[in-house]
VMD Tcl script that builds the backbone (N, CA, C; Angstrom):
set m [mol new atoms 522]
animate dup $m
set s [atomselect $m all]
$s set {name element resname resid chain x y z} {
  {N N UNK 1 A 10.705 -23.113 -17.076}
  {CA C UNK 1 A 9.915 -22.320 -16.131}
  {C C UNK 1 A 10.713 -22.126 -14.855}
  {N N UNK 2 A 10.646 -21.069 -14.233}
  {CA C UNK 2 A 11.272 -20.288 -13.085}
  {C C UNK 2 A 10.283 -20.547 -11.914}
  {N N UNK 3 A 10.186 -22.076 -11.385}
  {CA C UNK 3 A 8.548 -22.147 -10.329}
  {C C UNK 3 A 8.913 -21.180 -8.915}
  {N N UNK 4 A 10.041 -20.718 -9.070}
  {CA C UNK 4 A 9.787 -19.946 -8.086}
  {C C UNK 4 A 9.640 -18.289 -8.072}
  {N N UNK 5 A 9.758 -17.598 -9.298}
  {CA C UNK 5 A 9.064 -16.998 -9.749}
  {C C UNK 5 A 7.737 -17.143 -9.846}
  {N N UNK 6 A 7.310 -18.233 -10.225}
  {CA C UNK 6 A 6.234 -18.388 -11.196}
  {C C UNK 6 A 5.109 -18.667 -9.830}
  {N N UNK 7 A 5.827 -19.199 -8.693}
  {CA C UNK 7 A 5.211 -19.063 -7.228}
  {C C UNK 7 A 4.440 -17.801 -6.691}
  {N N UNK 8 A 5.102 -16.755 -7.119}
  {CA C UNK 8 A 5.037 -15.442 -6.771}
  {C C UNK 8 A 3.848 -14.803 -7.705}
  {N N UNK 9 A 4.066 -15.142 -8.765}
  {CA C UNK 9 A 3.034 -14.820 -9.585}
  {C C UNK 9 A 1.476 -14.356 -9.133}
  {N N UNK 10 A 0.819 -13.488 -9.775}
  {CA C UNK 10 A -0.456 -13.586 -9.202}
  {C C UNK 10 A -1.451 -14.003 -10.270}
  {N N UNK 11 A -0.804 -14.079 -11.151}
  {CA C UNK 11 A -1.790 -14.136 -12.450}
  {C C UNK 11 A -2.429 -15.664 -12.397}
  {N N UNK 12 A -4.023 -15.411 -12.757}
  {CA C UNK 12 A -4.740 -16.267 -13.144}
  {C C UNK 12 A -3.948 -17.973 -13.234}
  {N N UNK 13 A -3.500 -17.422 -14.541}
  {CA C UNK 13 A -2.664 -18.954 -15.261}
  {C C UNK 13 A -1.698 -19.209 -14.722}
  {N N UNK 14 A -0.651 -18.819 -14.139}
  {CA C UNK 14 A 0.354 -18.726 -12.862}
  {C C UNK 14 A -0.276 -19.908 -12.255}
  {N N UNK 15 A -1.356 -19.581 -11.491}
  {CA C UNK 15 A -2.036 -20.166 -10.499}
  {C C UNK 15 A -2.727 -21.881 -10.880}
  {N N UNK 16 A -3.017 -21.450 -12.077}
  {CA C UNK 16 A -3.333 -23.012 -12.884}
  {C C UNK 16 A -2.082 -23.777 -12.904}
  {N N UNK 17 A -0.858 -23.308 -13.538}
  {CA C UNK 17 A 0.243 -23.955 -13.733}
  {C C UNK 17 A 0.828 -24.548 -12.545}
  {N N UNK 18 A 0.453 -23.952 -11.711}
  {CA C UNK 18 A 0.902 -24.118 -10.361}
  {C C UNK 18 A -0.328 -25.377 -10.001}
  {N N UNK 19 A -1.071 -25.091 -9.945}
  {CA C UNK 19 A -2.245 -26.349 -9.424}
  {C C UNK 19 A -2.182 -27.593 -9.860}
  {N N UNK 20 A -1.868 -28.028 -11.293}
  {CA C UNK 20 A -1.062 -29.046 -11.946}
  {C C UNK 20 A 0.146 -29.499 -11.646}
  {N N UNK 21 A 1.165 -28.657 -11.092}
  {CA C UNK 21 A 2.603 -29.195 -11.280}
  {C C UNK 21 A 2.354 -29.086 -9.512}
  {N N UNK 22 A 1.678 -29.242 -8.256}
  {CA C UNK 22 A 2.053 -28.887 -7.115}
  {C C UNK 22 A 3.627 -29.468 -6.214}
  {N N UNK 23 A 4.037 -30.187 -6.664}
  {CA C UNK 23 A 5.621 -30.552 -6.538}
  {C C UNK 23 A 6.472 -29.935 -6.626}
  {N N UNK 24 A 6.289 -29.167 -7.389}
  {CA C UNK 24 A 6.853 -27.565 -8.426}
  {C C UNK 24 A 7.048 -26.350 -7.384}
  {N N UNK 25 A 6.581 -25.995 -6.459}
  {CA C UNK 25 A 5.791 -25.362 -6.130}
  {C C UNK 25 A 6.486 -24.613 -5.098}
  {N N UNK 26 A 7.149 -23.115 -4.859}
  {CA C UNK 26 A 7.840 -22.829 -4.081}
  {C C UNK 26 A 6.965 -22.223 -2.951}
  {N N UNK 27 A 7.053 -23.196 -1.725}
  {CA C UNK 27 A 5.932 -22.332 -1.085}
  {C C UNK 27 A 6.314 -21.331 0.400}
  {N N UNK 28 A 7.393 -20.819 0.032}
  {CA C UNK 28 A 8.256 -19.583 0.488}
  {C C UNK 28 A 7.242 -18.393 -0.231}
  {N N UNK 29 A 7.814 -18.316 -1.644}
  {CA C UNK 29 A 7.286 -17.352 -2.336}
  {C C UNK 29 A 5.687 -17.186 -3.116}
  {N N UNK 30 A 5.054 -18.556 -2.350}
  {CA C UNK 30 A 3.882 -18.569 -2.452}
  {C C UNK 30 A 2.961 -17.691 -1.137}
  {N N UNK 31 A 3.554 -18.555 -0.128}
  {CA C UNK 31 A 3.058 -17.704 0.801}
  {C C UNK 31 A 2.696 -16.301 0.876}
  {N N UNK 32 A 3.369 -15.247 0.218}
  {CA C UNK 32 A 3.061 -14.228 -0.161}
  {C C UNK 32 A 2.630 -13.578 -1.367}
  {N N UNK 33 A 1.650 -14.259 -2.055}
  {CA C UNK 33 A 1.135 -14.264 -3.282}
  {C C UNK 33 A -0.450 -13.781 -2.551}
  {N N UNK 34 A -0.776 -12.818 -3.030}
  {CA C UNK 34 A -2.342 -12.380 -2.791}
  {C C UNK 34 A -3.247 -12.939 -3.743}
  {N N UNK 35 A -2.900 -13.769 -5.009}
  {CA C UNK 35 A -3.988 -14.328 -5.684}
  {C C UNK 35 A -4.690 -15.266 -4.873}
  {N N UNK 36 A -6.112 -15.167 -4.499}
  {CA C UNK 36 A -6.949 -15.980 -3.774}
  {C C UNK 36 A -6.391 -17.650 -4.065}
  {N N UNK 37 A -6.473 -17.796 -5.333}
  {CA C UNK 37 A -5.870 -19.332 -5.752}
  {C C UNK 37 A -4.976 -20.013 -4.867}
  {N N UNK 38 A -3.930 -18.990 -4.556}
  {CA C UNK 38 A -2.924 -18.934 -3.983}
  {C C UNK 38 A -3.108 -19.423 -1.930}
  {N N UNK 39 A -3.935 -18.589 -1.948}
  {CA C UNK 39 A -4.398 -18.851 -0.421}
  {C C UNK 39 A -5.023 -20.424 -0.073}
  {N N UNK 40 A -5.785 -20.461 -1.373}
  {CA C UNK 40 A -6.808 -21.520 -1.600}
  {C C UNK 40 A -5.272 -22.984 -0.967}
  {N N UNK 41 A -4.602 -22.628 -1.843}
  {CA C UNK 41 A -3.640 -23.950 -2.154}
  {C C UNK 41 A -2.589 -23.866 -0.570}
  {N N UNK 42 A -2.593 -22.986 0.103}
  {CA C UNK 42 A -1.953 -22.840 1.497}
  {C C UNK 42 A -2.949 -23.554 2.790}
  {N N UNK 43 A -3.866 -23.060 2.520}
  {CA C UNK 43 A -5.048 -23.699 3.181}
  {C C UNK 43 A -5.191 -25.097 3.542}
  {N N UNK 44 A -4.853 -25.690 1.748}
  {CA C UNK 44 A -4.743 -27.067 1.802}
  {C C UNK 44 A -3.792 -28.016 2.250}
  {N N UNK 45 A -2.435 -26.558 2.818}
  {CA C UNK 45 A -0.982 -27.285 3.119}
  {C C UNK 45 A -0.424 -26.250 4.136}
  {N N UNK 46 A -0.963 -26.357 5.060}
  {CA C UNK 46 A -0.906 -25.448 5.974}
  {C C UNK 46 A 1.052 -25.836 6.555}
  {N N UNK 47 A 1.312 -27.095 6.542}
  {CA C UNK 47 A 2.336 -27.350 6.793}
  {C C UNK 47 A 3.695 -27.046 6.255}
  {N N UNK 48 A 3.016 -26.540 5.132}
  {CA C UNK 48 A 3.981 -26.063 4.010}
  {C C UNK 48 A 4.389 -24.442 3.650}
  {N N UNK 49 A 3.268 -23.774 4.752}
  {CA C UNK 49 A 3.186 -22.193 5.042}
  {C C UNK 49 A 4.461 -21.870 5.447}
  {N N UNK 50 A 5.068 -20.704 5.060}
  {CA C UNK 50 A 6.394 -19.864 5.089}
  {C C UNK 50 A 5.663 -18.774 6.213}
  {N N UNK 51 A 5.101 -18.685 7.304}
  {CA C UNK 51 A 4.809 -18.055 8.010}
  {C C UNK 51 A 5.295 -16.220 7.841}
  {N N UNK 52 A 6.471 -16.283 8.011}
  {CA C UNK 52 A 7.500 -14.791 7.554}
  {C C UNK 52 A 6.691 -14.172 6.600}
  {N N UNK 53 A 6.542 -15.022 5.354}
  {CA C UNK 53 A 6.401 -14.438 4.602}
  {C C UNK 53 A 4.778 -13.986 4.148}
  {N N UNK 54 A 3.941 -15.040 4.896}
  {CA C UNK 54 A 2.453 -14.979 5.009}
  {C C UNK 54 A 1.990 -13.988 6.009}
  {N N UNK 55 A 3.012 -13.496 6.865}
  {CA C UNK 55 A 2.600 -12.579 7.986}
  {C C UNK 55 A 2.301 -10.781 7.229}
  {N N UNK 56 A 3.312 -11.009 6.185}
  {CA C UNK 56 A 3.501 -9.591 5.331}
  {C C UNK 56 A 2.549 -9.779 4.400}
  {N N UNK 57 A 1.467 -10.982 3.769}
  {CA C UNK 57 A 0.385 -11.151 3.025}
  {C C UNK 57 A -0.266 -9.990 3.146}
  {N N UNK 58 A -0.911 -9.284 2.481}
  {CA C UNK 58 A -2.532 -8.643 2.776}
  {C C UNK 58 A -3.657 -8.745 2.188}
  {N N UNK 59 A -3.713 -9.885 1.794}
  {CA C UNK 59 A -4.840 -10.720 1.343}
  {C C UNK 59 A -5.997 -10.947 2.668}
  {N N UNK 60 A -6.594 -11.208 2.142}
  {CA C UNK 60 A -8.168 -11.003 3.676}
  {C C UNK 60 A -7.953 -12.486 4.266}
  {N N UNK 61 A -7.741 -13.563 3.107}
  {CA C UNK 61 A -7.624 -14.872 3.002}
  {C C UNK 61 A -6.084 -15.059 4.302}
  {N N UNK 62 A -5.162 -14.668 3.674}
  {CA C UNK 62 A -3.886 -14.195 4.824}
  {C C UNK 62 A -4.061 -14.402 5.898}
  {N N UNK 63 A -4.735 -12.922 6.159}
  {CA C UNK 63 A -5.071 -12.446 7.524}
  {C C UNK 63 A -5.727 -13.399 8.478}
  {N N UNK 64 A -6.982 -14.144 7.355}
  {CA C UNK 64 A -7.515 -15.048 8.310}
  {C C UNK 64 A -7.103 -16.080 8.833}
  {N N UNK 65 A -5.886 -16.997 8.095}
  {CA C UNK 65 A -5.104 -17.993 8.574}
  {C C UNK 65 A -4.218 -17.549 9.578}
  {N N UNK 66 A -3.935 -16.501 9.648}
  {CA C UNK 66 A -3.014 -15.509 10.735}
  {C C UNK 66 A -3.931 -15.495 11.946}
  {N N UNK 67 A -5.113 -15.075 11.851}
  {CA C UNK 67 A -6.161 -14.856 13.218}
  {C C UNK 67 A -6.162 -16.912 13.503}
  {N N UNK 68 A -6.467 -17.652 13.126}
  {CA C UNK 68 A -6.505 -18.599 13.729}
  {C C UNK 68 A -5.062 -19.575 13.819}
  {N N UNK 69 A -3.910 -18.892 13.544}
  {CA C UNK 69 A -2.749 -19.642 14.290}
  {C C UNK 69 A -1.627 -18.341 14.308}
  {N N UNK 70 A -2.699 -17.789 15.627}
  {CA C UNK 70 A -1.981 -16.552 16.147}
  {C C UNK 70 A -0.166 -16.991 16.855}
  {N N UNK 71 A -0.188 -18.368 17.148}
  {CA C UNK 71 A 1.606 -18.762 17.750}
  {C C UNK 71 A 2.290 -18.417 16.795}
  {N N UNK 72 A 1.979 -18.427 15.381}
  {CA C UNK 72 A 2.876 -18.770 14.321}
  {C C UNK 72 A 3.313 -17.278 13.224}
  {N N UNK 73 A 2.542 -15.927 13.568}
  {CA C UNK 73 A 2.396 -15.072 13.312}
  {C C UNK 73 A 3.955 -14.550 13.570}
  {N N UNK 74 A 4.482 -14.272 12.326}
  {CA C UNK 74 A 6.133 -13.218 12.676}
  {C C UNK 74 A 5.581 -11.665 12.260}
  {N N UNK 75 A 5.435 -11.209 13.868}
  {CA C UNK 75 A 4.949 -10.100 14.381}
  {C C UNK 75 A 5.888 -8.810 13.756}
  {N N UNK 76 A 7.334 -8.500 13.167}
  {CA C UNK 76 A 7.986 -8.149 12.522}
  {C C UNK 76 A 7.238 -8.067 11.320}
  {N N UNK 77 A 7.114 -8.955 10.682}
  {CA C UNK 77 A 6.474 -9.412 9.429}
  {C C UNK 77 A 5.058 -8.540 9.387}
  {N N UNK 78 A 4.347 -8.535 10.028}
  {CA C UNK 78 A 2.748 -8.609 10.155}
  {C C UNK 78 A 2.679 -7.050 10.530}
  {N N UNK 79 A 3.833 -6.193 11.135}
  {CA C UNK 79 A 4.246 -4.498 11.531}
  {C C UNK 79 A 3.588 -3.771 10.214}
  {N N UNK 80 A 4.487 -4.403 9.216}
  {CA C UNK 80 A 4.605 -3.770 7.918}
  {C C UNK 80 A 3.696 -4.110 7.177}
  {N N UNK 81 A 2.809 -4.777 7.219}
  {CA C UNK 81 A 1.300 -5.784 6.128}
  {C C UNK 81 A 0.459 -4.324 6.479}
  {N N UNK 82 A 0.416 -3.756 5.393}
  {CA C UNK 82 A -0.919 -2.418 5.696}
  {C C UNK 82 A -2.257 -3.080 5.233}
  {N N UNK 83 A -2.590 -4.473 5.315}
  {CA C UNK 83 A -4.294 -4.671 5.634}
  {C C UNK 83 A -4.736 -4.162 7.063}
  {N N UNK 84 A -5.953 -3.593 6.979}
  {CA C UNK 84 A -6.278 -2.872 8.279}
  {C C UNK 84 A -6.443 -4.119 9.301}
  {N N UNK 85 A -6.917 -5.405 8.784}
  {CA C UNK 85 A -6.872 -6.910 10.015}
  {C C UNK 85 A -5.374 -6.755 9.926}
  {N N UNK 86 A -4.259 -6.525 9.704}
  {CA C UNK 86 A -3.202 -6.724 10.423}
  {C C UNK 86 A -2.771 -5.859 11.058}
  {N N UNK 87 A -3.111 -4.701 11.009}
  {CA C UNK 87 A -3.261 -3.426 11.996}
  {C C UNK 87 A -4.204 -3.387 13.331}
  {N N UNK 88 A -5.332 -4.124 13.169}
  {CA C UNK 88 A -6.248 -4.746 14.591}
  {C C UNK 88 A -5.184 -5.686 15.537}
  {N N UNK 89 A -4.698 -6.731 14.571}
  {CA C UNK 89 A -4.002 -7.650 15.254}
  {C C UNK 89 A -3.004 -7.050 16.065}
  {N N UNK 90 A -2.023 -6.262 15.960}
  {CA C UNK 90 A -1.284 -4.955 16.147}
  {C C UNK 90 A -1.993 -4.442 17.371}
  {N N UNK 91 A -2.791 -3.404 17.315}
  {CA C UNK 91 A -3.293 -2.691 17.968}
  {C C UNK 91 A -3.692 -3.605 19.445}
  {N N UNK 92 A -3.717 -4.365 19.347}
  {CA C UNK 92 A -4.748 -6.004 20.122}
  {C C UNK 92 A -3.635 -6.518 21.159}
  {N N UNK 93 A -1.608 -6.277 20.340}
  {CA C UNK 93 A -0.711 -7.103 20.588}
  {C C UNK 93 A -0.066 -6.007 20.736}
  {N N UNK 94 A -0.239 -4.638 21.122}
  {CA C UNK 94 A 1.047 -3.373 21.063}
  {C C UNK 94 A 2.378 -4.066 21.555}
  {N N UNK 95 A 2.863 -5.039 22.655}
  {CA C UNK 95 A 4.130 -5.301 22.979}
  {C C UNK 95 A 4.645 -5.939 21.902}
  {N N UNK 96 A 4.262 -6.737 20.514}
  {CA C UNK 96 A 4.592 -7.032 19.759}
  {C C UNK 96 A 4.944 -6.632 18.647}
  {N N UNK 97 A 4.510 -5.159 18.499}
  {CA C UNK 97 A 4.719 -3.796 17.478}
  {C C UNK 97 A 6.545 -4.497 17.480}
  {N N UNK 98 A 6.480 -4.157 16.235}
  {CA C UNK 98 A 8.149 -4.246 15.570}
  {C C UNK 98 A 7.713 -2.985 14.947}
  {N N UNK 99 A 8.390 -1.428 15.856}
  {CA C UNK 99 A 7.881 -0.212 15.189}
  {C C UNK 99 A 9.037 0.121 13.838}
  {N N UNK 100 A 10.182 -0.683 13.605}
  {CA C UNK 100 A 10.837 -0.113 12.705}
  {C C UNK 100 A 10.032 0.090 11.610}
  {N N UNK 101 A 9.712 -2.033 11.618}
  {CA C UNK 101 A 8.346 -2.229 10.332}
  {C C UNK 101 A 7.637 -1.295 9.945}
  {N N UNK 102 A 6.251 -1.204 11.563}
  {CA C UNK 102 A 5.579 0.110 11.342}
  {C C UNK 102 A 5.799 1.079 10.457}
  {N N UNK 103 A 6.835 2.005 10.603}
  {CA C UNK 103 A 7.654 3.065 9.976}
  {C C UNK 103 A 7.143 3.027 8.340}
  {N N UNK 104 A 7.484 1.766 8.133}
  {CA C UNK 104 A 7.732 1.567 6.449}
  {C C UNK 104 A 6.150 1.667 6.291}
  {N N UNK 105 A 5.083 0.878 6.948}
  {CA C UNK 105 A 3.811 0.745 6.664}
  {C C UNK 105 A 3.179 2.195 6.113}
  {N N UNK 106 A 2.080 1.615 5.489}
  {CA C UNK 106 A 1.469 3.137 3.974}
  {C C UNK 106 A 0.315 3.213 5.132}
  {N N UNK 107 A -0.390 2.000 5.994}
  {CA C UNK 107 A -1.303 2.579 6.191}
  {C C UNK 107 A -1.696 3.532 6.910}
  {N N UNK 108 A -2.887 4.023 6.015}
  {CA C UNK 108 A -2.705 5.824 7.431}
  {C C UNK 108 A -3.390 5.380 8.914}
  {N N UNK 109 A -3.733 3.930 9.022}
  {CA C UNK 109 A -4.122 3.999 10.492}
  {C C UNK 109 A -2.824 3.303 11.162}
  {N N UNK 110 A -1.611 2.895 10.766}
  {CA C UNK 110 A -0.189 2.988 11.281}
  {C C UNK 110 A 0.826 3.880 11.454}
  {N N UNK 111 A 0.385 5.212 10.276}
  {CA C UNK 111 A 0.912 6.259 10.605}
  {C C UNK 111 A 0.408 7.006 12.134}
  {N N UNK 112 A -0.793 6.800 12.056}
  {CA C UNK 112 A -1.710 7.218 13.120}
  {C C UNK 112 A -0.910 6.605 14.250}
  {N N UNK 113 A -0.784 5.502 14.163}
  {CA C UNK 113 A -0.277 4.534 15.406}
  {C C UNK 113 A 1.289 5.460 15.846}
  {N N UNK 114 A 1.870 5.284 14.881}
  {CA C UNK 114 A 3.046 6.393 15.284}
  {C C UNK 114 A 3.114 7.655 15.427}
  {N N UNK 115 A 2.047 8.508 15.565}
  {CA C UNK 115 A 1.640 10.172 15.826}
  {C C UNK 115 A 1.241 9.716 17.317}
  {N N UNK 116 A 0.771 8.573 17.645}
  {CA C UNK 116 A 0.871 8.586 18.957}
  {C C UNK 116 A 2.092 7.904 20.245}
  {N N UNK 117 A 2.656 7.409 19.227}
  {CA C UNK 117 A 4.220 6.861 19.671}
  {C C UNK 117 A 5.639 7.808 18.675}
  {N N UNK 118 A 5.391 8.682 19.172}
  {CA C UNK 118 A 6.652 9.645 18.229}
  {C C UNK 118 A 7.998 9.249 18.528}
  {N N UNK 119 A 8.073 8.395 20.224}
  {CA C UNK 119 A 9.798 8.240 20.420}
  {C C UNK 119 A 9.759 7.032 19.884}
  {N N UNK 120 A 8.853 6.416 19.049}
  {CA C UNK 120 A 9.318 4.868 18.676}
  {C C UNK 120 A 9.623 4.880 16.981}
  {N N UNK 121 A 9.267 6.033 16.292}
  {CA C UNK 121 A 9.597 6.134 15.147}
  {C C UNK 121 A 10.632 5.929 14.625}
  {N N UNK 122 A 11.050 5.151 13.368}
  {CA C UNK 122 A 11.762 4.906 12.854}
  {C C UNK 122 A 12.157 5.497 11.366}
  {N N UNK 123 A 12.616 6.764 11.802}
  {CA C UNK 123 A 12.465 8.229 10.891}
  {C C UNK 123 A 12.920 7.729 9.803}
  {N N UNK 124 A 13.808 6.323 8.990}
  {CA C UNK 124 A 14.426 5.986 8.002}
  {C C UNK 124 A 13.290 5.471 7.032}
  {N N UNK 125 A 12.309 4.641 7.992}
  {CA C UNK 125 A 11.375 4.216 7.337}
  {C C UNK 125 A 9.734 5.215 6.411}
  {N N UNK 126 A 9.692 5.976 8.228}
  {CA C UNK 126 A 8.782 7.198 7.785}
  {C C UNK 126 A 8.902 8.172 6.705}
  {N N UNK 127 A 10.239 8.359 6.381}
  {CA C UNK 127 A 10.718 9.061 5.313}
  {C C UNK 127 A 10.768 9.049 4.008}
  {N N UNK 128 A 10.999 7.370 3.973}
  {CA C UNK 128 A 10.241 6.578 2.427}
  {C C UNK 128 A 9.106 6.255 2.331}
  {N N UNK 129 A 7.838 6.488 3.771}
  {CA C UNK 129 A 6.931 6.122 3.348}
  {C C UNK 129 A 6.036 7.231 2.197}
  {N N UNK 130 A 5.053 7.085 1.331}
  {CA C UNK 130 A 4.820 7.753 0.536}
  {C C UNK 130 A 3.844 8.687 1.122}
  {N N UNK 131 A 2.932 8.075 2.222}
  {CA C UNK 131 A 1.824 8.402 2.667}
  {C C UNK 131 A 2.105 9.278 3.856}
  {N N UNK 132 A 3.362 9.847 4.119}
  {CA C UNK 132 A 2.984 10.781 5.240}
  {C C UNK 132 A 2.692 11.978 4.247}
  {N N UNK 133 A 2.892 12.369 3.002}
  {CA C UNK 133 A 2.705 13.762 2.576}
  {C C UNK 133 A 1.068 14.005 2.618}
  {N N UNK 134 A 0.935 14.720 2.649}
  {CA C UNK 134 A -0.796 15.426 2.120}
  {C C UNK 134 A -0.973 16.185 2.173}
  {N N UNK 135 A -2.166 16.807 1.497}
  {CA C UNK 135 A -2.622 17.930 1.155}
  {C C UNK 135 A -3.461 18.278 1.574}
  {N N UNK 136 A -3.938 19.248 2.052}
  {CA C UNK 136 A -4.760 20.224 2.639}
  {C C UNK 136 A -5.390 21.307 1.296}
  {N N UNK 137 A -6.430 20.435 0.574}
  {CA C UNK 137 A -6.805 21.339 -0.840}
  {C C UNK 137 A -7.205 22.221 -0.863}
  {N N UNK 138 A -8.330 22.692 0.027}
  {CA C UNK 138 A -9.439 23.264 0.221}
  {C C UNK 138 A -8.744 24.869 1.096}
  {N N UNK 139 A -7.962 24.192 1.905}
  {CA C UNK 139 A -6.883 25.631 2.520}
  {C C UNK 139 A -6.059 25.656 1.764}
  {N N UNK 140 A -5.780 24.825 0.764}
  {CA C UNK 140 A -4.580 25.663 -0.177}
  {C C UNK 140 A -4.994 26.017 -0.896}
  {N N UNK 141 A -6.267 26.335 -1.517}
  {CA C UNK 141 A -7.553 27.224 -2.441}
  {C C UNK 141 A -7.569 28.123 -1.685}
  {N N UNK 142 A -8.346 28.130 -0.590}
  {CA C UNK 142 A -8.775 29.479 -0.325}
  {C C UNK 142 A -7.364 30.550 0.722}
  {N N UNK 143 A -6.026 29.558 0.618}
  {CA C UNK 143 A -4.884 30.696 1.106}
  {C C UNK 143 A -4.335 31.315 -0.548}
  {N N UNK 144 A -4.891 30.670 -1.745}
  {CA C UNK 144 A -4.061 31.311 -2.786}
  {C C UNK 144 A -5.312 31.826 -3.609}
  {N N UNK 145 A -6.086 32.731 -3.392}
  {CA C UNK 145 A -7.580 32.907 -4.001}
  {C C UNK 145 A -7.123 34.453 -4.844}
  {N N UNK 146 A -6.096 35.347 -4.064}
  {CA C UNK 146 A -5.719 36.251 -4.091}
  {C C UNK 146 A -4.559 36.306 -5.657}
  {N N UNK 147 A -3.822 35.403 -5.094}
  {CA C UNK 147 A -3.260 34.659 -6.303}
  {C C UNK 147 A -3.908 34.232 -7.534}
  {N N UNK 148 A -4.795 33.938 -7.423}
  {CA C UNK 148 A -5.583 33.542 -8.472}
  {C C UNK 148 A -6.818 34.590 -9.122}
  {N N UNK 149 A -6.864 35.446 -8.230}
  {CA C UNK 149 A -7.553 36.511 -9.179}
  {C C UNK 149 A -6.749 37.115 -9.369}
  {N N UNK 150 A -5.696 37.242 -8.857}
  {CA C UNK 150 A -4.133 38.080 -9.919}
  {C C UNK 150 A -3.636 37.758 -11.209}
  {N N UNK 151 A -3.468 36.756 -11.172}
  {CA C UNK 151 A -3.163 35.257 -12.314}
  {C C UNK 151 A -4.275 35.787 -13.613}
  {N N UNK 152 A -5.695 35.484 -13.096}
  {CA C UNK 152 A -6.651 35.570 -14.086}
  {C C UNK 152 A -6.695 37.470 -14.643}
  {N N UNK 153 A -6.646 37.792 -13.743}
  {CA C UNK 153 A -7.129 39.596 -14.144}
  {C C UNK 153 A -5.315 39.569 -14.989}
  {N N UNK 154 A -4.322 39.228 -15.001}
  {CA C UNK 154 A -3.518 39.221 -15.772}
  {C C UNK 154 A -3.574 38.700 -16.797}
  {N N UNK 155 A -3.700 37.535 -17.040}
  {CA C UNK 155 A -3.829 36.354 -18.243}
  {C C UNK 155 A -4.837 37.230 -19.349}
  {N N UNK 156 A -6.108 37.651 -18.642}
  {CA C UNK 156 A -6.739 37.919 -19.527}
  {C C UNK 156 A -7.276 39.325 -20.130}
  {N N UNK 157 A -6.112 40.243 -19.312}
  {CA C UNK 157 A -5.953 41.569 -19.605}
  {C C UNK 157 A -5.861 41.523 -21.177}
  {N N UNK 158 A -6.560 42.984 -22.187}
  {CA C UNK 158 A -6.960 43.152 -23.132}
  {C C UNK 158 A -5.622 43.405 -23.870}
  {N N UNK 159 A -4.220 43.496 -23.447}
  {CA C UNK 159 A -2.935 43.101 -24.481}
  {C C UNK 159 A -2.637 42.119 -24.558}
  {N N UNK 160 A -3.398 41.160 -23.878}
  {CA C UNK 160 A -3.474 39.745 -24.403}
  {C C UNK 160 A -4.725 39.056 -25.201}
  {N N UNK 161 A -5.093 39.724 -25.891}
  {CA C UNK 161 A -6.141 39.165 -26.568}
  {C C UNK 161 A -5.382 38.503 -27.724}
  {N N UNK 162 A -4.415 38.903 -28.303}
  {CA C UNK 162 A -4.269 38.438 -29.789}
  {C C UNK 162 A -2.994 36.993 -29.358}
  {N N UNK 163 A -3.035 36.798 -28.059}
  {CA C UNK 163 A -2.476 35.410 -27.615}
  {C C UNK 163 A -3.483 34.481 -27.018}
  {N N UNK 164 A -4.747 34.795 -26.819}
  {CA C UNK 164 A -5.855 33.822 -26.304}
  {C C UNK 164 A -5.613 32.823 -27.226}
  {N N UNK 165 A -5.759 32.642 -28.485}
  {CA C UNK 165 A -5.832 31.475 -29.406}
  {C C UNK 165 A -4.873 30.660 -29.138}
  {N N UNK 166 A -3.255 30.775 -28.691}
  {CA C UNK 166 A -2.711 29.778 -28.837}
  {C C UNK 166 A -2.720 29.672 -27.688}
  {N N UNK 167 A -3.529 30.270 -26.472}
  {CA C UNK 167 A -3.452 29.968 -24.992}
  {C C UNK 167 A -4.273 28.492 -25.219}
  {N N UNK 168 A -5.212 27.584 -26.288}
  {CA C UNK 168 A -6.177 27.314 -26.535}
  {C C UNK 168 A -7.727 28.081 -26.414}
  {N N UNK 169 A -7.708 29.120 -26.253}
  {CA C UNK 169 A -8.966 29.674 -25.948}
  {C C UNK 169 A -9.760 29.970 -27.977}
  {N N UNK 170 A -10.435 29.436 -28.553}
  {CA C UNK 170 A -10.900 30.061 -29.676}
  {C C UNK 170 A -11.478 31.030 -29.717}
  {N N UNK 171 A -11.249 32.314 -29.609}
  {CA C UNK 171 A -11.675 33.252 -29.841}
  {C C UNK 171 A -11.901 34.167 -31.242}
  {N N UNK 172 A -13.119 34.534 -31.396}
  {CA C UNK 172 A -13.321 35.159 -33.177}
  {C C UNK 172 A -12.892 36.389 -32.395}
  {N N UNK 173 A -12.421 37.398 -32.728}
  {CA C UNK 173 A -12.600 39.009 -32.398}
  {C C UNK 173 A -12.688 39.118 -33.981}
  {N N UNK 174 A -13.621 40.464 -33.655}
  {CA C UNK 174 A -13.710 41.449 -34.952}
  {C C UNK 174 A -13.341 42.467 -34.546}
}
mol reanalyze $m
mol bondsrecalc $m
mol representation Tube
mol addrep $m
């Protein structure tokens, strides 16, 4: 067994194997394990918390050991955690923003945070994040409506009848 893999793990039995062997027990790469089990067993060894790596948790369980040993919080770490409690904590601590982090963060109320800090962006990060794209559905329906009754009054113009069938459409004509 790989216990420090197997640290990381989130699975159920992971978490058993781990509760039996606690000697075993890498608690670097535990620290950032979101299986509740996982929190459960940090709780009990608070001394043994990888802070760094519990700051980037986004487990609710996380967050809350974070709100009550706010000294120990690596604010770097905690930039990039898109649970919205680590985005309060943030918002609460702005001189502590590590905006590169930010950057990388999915959540859209950190993107938000940086639409209002544009010279602090960290365009390397924003760029991989997945969540700045979106869509606007409803205006991109009704700017291509024109398009689409073009599309249809074509498709289904009457020299295309004897291609409806393999368009899938079943059509009997007689």
């Amino acid at each position: 067994i790989n216990w420090h893999m197997l640290s990381q793990n989130s699975n159920e039995e992971a978490l058993q194997l781990l509760k039996l062997n606690p000697e075993k027990i890498d608690w670097n790469w535990l620290s950032g394990n979101l299986h509740p089990e996982a929190l459960k067993l940090l709780q009990l060894n608070l001394d043994k918390i990888n802070w760094h790596m519990l700051s980037q948790n986004s487990n609710e369980e996380a967050l809350q050991l974070l709100r009550l040993n706010p000294e120990k919080i690596d604010w770097h770490m905690l930039s990039v955690n898109s649970h919205p409690g680590a985005l309060q904590l943030l918002q609460k601590n702005p001189e502590k923003i590590n905006w590169y982090w930010l950057s990388w963060n999915s959540n859209v109320d950190a993107l938000e945070m940086l639409r209002e800090n544009p010279e602090k962006i960290a365009w390397c990060g924003l760029s991989a994040n997945p969540n700045i794209f979106t869509y606007d559905y409803k205006a991109m329906r009704e700017s291509h409506m024109e398009l689409k009754q073009e599309l249809i009054e074509a498709m289904f113009h009457p020299k295309n009848i004897d291609k409806f069938e393999s368009w899938g459409f079943g059509v009997d004509i007689e």
